[in-house]
C-alpha positions in Angstrom: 6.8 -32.1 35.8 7.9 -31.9 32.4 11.2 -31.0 31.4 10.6 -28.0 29.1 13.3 -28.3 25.5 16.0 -26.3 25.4 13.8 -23.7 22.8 11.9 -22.7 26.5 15.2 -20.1 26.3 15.2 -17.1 24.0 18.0 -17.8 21.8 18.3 -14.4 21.5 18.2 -12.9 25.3 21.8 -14.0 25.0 24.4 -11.5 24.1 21.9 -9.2 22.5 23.4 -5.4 22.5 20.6 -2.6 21.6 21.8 -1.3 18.1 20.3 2.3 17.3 18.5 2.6 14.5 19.8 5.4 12.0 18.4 8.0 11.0 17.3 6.9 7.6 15.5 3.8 9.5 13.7 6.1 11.9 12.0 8.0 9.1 11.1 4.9 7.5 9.6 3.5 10.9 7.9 6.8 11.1 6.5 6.7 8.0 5.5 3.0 8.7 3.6 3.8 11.5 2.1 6.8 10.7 0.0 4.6 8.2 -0.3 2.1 10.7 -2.0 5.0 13.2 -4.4 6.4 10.4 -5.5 3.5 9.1 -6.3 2.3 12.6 -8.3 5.3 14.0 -10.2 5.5 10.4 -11.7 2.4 11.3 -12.7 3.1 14.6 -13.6 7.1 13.8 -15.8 6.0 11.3 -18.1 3.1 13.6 -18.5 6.3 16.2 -19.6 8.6 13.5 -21.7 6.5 11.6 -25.3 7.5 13.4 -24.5 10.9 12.3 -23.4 10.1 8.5 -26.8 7.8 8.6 -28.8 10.7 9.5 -27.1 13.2 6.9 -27.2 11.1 4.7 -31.3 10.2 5.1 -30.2 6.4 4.9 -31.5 3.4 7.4 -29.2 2.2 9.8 -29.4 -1.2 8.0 -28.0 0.6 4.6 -25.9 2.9 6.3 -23.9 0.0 7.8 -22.4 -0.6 4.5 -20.4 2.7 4.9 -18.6 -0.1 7.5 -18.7 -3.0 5.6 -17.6 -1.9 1.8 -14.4 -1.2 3.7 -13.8 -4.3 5.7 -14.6 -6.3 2.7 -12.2 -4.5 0.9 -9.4 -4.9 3.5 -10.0 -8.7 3.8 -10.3 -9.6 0.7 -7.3 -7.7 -0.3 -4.6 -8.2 2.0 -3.2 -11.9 1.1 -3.3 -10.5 -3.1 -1.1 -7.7 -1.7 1.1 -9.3 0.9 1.7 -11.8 -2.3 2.7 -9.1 -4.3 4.9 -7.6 -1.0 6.9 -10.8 -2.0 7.7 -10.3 -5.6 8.3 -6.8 -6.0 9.4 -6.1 -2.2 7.7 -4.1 0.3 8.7 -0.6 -0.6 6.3 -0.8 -3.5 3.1 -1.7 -2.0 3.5 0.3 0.4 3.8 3.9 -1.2 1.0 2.8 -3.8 -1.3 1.9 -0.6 -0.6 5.3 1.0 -1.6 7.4 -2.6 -4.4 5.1 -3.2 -6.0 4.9 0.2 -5.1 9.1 0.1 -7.0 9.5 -3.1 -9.9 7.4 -1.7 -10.3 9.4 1.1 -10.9 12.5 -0.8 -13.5 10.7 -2.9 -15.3 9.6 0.9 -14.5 13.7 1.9 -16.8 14.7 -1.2 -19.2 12.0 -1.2 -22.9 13.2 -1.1 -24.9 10.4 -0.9 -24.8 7.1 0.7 -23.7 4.2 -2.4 -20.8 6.3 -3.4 -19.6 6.8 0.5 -20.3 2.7 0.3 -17.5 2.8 -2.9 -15.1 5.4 -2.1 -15.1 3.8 1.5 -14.4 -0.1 -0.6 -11.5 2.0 -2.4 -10.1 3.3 1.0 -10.5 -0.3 2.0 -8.1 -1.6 -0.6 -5.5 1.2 0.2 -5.2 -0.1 4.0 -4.9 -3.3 2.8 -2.2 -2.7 0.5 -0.9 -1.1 4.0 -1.6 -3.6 6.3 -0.3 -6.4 4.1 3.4 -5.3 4.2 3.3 -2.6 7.4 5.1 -6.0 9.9 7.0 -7.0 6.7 8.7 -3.2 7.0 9.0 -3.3 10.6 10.8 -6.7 10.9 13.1 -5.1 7.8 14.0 -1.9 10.3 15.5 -4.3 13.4 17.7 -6.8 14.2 16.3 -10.3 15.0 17.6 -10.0 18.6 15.4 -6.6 18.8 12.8 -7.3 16.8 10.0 -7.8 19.8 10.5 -4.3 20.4 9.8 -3.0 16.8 7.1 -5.2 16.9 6.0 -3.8 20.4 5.8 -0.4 19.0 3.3 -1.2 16.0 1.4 -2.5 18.8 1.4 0.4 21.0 0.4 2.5 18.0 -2.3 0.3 17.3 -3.7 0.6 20.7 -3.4 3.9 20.9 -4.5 5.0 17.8 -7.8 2.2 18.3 -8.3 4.1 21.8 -8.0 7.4 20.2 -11.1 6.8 17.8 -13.9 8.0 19.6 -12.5 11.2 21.0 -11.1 12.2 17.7 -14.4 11.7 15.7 -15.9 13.8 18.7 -13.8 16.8 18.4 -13.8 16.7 14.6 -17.7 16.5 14.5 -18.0 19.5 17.3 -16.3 21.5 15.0 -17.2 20.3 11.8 -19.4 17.8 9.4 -18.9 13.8 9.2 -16.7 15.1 5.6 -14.1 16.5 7.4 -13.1 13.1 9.0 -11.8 12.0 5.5 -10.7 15.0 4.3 -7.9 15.1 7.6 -6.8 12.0 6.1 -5.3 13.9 3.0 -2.9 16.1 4.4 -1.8 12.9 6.4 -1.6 11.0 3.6 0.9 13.8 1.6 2.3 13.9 4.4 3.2 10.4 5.0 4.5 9.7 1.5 7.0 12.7 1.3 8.2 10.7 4.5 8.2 7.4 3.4 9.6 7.4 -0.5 12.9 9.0 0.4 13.4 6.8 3.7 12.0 3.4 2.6 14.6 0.3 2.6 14.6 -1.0 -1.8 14.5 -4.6 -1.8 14.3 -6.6 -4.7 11.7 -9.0 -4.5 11.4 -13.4 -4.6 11.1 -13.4 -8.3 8.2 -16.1 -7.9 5.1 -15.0 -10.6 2.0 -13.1 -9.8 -1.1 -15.3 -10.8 -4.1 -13.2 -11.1 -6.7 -16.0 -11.1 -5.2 -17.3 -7.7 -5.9 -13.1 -6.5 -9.4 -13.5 -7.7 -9.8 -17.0 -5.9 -8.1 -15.6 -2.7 -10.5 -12.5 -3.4 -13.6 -14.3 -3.3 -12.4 -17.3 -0.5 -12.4 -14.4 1.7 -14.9 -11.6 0.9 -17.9 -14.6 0.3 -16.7 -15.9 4.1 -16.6 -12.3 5.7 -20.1 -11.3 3.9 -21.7 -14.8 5.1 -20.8 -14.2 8.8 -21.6 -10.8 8.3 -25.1 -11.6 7.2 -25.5 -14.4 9.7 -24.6 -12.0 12.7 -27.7 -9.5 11.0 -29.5 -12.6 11.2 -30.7 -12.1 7.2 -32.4 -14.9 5.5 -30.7 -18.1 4.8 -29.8 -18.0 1.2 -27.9 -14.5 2.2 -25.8 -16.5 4.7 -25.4 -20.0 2.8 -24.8 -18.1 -0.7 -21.4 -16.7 0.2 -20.1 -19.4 2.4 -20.5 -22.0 0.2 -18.6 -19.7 -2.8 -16.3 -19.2 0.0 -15.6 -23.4 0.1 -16.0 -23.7 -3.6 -13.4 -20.8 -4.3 -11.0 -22.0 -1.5 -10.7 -26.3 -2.9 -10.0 -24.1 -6.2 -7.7 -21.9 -5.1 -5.8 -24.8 -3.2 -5.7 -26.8 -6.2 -4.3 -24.1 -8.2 -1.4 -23.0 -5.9 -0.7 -26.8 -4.8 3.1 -26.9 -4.8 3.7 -23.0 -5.6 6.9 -22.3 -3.7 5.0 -18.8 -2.2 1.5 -19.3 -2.6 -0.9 -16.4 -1.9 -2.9 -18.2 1.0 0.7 -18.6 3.3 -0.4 -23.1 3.4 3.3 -23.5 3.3 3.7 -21.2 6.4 0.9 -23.2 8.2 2.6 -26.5 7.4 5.4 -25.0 10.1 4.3 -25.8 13.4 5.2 -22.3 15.5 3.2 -20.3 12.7 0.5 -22.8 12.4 0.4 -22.4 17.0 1.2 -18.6 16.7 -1.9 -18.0 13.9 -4.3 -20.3 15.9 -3.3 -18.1 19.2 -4.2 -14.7 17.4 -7.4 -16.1 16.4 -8.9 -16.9 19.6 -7.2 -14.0 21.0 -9.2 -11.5 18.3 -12.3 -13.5 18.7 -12.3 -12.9 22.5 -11.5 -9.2 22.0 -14.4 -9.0 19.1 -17.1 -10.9 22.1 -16.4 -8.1 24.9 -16.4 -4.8 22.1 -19.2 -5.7 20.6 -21.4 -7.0 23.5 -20.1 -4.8 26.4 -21.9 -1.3 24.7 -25.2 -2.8 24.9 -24.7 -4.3 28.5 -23.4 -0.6 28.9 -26.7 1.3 27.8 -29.2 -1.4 28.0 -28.6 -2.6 31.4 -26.5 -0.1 33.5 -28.3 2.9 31.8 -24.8 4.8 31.4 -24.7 7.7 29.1 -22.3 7.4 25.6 -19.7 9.6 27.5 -19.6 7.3 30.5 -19.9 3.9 27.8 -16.7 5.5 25.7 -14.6 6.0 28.8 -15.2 2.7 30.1 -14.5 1.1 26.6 -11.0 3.2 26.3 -10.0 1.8 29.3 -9.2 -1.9 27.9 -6.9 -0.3 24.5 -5.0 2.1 26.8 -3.9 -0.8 29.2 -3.1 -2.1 25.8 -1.2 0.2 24.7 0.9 0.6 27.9 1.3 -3.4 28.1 2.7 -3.9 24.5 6.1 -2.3 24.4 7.3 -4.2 27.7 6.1 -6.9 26.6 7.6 -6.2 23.7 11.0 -6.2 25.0 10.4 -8.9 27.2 9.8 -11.3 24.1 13.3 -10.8 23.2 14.5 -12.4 26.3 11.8 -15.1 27.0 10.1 -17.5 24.6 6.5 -16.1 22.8 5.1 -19.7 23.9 5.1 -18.1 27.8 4.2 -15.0 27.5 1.2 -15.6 25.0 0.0 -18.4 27.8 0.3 -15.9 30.4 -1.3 -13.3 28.5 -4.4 -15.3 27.4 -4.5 -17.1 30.7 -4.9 -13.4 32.5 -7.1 -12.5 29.6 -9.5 -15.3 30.3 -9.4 -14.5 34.0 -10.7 -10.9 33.2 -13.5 -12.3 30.9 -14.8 -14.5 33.5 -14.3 -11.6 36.1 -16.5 -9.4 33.4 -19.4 -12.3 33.0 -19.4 -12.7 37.1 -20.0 -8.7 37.7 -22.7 -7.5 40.4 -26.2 -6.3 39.2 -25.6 -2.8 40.2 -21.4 -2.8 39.6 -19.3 0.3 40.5 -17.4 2.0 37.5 -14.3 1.5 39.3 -15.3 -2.6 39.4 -16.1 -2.6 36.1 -12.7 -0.4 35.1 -10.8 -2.9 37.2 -11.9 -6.1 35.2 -11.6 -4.7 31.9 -8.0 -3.4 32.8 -7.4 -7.2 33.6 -8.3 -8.2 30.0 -6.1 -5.6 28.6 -3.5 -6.6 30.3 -3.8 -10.2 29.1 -4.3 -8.7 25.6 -1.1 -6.2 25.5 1.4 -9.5 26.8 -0.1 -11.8 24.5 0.4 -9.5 21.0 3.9 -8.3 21.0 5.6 -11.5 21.3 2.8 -13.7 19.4 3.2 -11.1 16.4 7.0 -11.8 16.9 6.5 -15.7 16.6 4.6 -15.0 13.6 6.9 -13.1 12.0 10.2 -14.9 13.0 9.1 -18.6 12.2 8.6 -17.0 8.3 11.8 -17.2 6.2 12.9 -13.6 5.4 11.7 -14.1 1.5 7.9 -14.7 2.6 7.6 -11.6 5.0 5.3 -10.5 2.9 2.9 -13.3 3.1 3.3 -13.6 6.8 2.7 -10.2 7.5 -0.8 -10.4 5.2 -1.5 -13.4 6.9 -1.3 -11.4 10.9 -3.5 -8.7 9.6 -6.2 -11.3 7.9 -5.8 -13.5 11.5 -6.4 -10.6 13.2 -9.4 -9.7 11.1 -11.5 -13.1 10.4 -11.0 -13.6 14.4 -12.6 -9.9 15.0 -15.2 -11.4 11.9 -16.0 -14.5 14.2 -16.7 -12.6 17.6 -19.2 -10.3 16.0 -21.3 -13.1 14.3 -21.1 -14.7 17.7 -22.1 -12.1 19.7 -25.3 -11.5 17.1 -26.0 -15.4 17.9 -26.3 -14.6 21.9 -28.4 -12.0 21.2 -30.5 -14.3 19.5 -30.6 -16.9 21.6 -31.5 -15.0 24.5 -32.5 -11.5 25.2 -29.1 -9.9 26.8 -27.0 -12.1 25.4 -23.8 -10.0 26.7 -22.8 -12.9 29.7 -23.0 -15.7 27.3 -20.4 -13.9 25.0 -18.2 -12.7 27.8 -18.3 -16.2 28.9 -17.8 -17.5 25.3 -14.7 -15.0 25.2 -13.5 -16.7 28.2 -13.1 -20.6 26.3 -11.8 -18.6 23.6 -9.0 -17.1 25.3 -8.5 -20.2 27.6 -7.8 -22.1 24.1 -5.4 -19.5 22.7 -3.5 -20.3 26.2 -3.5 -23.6 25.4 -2.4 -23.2 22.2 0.4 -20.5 22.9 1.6 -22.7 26.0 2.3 -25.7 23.3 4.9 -23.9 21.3 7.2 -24.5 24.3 7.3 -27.9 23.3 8.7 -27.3 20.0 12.2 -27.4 18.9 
């Protein structure tokens, strides 16, 4: 057996004494999280409501699908601009501007009455939570001391799971009470709310006093909207010029953009980050991880109602199941990452995650709900050990100056990898009719590799 380097050990699990946060840092980490929470459950509110804002709206589900993607184009192709601009002017900035912005835009989407302005207002809100996202890790990491760090970090996790978990059974008790408007208006009130919070509490930082280049924002811009919107329209299975059109602007923008930033000491896509091998491991492990995730949400709900003939109350119970396990996983893992190495408990964490999709693809013609409950607690368990400590690794392996652009680059992993699963599950359908066993089984290589690929960051010094 190999003798594992002396990095196997948590530097540091030794000597680490819990230091409370004060009170001033506890409102900030409120604040923090709060826009963490409602960003999170807008996205998912939003894909449960969207049959009803189709209908309202008189618009075909192929149209009305925009009301989805105007806002994760706008998140994806805003986050690394932001994160960049997390460096130079600090954290503290972005953030508040995200929370009024992504607040106004959500009471443009409250009073929209007709489907392309929903589509706009919803892009707006899109660049709010990416101005969010983009720094929300960057603030975290800012709150906690290095030897407690994993558990800051397991925290934004559990919010995220439960807040992702949450989004079905809110956007059901909003709509049995009111319209589809109402679930951006609530955001308002949230929004206020969160900004009195957050501008008194908020650490000032100064920021890296490297330049903001706005024709590397509009190359980064277009690298990853065009690849987004060509996997988007490959996974709709539009006609070809649709899905080669943006993906090769995608190529040409992304030579240009790394010809203009070559040898920028904080360039806007993080290729200095990926040049360090633990970042590089820890971004290639989030991939696969969000890819496998992305197989079994998308694909499960048609195996759900197409094949097992379960109602939408029995399909969203079943689908909670996995982000509550989550949610419950990620703080002790959490903790646990500031004692053992991220390397080991990512590998464990995909290794059990791969287990639970193969357990998923291998399920009886005529499964129990408590069988089927079982498995997918399995790969939520895999899931909530692997994310605490590989966000840590992520975060940790980034000098304290480029938090910005490391914390834009976890969010955009976390996304494209989500991106990559959908198309990929629209593929399997295609191929052949029920396609869901060839994705869960296609989930199952992905997380395998994300094991392997976790596992070999115990190897580095």
């Amino acid at each position: 057996m190999p003798v594992l380097p002396a990095s196997f050990k948590s530097s540091s699990a030794a000597g680490a004494q819990a230091h409370p946060l004060s009170a001033t840092d506890r409102r900030a980490l409120a604040a923090t999280l709060l826009a963490v929470a409602v960003s999170t459950l807008d996205a998912s509110i939003a894909n449960t409501a969207l049959p009803v804002i189709a209908a309202d709206l008189h618009a075909s589900p192929a149209a009305s699908i925009w009301v989805i993607n105007a806002f994760q184009l706008a998140v994806v192709a805003s986050l690394l601009p932001f994160a960049a601009l997390g460096d130079l002017l600090g954290p503290r900035r972005v953030f508040l501007c995200g929370w009024a912005f992504y607040t106004a835009a959500s009471l443009l989407s409250a009073l929209a009455d007709s489907l392309w302005p929903l589509a706009a207002a919803r892009a707006l809100q899109g660049i709010g939570a990416g101005a969010l996202m983009s720094v929300n890790v960057a603030l975290v990491r800012s709150f906690y001391p290095p030897a407690q760090l994993g558990r800051g970090l397991g925290l934004n996790a559990l919010v995220v799971g439960v807040a992702f978990s949450a989004g079905p059974s809110v956007a059901s008790l909003v709509l049995a009470v009111g319209n589809w408007h109402w679930l951006f208006a609530i955001n308002v009130p949230l929004g206020l709310f969160g900004l009195a919070l957050a501008y008194p509490a908020l650490p000032r930082s100064t920021g890296s006093g490297h330049g903001f280049d706005p024709l590397t924002a509009l190359l980064t811009t277009l690298t990853f909207a065009s690849l987004i919107l060509g996997l988007s329209n490959g996974a709709q299975r539009e006609a070809w010029p649709w899905v080669l059109g943006p993906l090769l602007l995608a190529l040409v923008a992304c030579v240009l953009l790394l010809r203009r930033q070559a040898g920028h000491p904080a360039p806007m896509l993080p290729v200095d980050l990926l040049r360090r091998p633990m970042f590089a491991l820890s971004a290639l492990t989030a991939l696969g991880a969000f890819a496998t995730q992305s197989l079994a949400y998308v694909s499960l709900p048609f195996y759900f109602h197409s094949t097992l003939h379960l109602d939408p109350v029995d399909t969203g119970l079943l689908m909670t199941c996995w982000p509550v396990v989550v949610a419950m996983a990620a703080p002790i893992a959490g903790r646990l990452s500031d004692r053992y190495p991220p390397g080991l408990l990512g590998g464990v964490g995909m290794l059990i995650m791969s287990v639970g999709m193969v357990a998923l693809a291998l399920l009886p013609a005529d499964p129990k709900l408590w069988d089927i409950t079982l498995r997918m607690s399995i790969c939520g368990l895999g899931f909530g050990f692997y994310q605490s400590p590989n966000m840590r690794a992520l975060m940790a392996s980034a000098p304290p100056e480029r938090s910005g652009g490391a914390s834009g680059m976890v969010a955009m992993v976390r996304l494209t990898g989500q991106t990559i699963g959908a198309a990929l599950v629209a593929l399997c359908f295609g191929l052949i009719g029920g396609g869901t066993t060839l994705a869960l089984w296609l989930g199952a290589v992905f997380a395998a590799l994300a094991a392997v690929a976790s596992s070999a960051r115990l190897w580095l010094r």
